[in-house]
DRENPA-615312 format. One record per residue (C-alpha): x, z, y; residue number from 1. Coordinates in nm, 3 decimals, decimal comma. Example, Ala and Ser with C-alpha at 12.3 -4.5 7.8 and 13.67 -1.06 7.14 Angstrom:
<atoms>
1,230	0,780	-0,450	1
1,367	0,714	-0,106	2
</atoms>
This chain:
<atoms>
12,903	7,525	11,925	1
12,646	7,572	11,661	2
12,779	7,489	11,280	3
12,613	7,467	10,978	4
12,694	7,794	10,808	5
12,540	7,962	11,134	6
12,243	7,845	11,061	7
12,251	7,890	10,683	8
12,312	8,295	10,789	9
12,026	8,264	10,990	10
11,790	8,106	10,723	11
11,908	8,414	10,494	12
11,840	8,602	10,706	13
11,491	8,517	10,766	14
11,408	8,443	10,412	15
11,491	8,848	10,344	16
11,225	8,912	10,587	17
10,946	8,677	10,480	18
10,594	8,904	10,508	19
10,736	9,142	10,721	20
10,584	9,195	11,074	21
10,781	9,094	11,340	22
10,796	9,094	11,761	23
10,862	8,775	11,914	24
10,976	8,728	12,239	25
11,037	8,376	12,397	26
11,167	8,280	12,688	27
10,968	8,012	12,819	28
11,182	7,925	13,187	29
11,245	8,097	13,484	30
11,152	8,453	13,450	31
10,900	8,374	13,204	32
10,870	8,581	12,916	33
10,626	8,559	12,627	34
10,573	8,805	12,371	35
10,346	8,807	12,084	36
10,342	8,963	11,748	37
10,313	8,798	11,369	38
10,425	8,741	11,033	39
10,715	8,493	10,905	40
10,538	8,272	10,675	41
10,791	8,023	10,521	42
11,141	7,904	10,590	43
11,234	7,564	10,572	44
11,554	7,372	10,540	45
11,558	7,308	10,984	46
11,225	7,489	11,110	47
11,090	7,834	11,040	48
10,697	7,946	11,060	49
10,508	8,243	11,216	50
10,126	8,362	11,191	51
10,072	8,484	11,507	52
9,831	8,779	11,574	53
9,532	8,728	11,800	54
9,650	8,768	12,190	55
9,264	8,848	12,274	56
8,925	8,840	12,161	57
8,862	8,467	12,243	58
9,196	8,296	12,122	59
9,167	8,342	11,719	60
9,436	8,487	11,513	61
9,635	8,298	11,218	62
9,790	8,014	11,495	63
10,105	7,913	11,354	64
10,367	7,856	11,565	65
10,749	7,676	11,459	66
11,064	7,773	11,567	67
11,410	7,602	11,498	68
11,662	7,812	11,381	69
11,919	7,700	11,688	70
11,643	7,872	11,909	71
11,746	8,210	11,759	72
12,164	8,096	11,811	73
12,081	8,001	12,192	74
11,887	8,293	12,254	75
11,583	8,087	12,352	76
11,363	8,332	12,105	77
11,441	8,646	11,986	78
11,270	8,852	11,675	79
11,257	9,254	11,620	80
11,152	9,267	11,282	81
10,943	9,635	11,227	82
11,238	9,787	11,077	83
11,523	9,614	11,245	84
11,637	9,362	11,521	85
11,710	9,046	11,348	86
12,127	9,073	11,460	87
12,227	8,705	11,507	88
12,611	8,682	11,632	89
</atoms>
């Protein structure tokens, strides 16, 4: 079960990394993986925001994209900041 100070360690843990580039990799169903590469914007009190990079020369870069922090707890996203894999236990 997800609690409240779970998700208050993962907001910290975001907000340290605000600016910093990051790898995001989402599972999206049954053996279907997307990754895409960005920026954290902002964190807010239940949501989270990336820029996302262009994924090819006709979709345009800058789409932002929100994430809830539970999606990092149930392992529905995950994040490898440049430096360092985001560790969420």
């Amino acid at each position: 079960m997800i609690e409240k100070d779970d998700i208050e360690r993962v907001r910290t843990l975001l907000n340290e990394n605000i600016g910093k580039r990051i790898k995001l990799t989402a599972k999206k169903g049954r053996k279907r993986v997307i990754v895409r590469q960005g920026v954290i914007s902002a964190t807010y009190p239940s949501i989270f925001i990336v820029i996302l990079d262009s994924i090819s020369e006709f979709a345009e870069a800058g789409r932002t994209v929100s994430f809830s922090y539970a999606d990092l707890l149930t392992k529905s996203i995950e994040i490898t900041v440049t430096e360092s894999k985001l560790e969420i236990k």
